[in-house]
N, C-alpha and C positions, 0 to 999 in steps of 0.2 A: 409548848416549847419542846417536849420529850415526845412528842409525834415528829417535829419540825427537824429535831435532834437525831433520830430514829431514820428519817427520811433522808436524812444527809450520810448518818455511818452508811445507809445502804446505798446512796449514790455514790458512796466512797469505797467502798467495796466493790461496786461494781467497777467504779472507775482504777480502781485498783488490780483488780483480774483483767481488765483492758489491759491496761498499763501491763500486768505482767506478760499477758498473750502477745500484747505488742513489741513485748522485750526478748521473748522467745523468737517469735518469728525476727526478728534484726540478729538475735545471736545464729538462724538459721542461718539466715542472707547470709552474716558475715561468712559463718565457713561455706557453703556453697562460690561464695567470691574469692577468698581463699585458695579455696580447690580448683576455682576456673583460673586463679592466677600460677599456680600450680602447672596445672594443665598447659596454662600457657608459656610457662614457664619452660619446660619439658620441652613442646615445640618448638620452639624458638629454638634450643638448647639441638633437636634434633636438625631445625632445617640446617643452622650453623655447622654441624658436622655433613649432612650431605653435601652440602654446599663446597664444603672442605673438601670431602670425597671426590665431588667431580671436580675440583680445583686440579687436584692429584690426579684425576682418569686423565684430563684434559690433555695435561702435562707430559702424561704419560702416551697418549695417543700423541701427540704431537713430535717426541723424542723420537717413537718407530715408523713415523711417517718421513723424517728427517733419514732414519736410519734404515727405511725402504729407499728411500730417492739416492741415496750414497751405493747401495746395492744392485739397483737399476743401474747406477753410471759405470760403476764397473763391471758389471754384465755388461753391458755396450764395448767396453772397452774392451773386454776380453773376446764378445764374438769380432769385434776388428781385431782384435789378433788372430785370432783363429781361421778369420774368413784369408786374411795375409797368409799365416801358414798354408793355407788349404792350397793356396791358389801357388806359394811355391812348389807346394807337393806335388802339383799336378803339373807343372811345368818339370821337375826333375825328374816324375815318371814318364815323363814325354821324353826328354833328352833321354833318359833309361832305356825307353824301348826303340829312339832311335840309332842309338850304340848298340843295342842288341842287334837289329837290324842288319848292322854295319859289320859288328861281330861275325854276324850268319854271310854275308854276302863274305868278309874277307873270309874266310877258313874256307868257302868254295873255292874262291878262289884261290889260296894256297892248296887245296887236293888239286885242283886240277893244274897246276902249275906242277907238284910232284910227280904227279902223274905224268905230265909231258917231261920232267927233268928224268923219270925213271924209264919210258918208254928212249929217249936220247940213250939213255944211258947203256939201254939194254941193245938197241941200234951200236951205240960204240963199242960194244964189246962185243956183237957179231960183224963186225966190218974187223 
């Protein structure tokens, strides 16, 4: 019976450093599990804020694309004003240099018209 007894503490022993090694390695597991929940914890925690991020970029490219197109329309508008202004300005430098023109041709004519009233004149006053 005390071999029989003997034989059992030691299969109980042994099965007991089982048991504790088995206990050890599940308290590993647990923190390893733990730490990947952690980990994935953290993740999740990070994609949620990029996610947020480009929510914001999104939004944000989306406002200057709004406020390019607003920018383009009144550049359009403003080269039709300009192209309008141009196009009077060149029409009033046309009238301009046809008055000059006019300018030049009358003041010849007025010299030579003095001219003939002073050549008269000077005929009147030797007759």
């Amino acid at each position: 019976l005390q071999k029989e007894l003997l034989k059992y503490k030691q299969e109980a022993r042994n099965l007991q450093g089982i048991k504790d090694a088995l206990q050890q390695r599940l308290i590993q597991q647990d923190a390893s599990v733990l730490q990947l929940k952690q980990e994935l914890l953290r993740a999740n925690m990070d994609k949620e804020e990029l996610h947020n991020q480009n929510v914001d970029l999104q939004r944000k490219v989306e406002e200057r694309n709004r406020l390019l197109a607003e920018y383009k329309k009144e550049l359009c508008q403003k080269d039709r004003h300009l192209q309008q202004h141009q196009t009077k300005l060149d029409e009033m430098f046309r009238q301009l240099s046809e008055a000059s023109y006019q300018q030049v041709d009358l003041e010849r004519e007025l010299e030579h018209k003095e001219a003939l009233l002073a050549h008269c004149m000077k005929r009147e006053a030797e007759e």
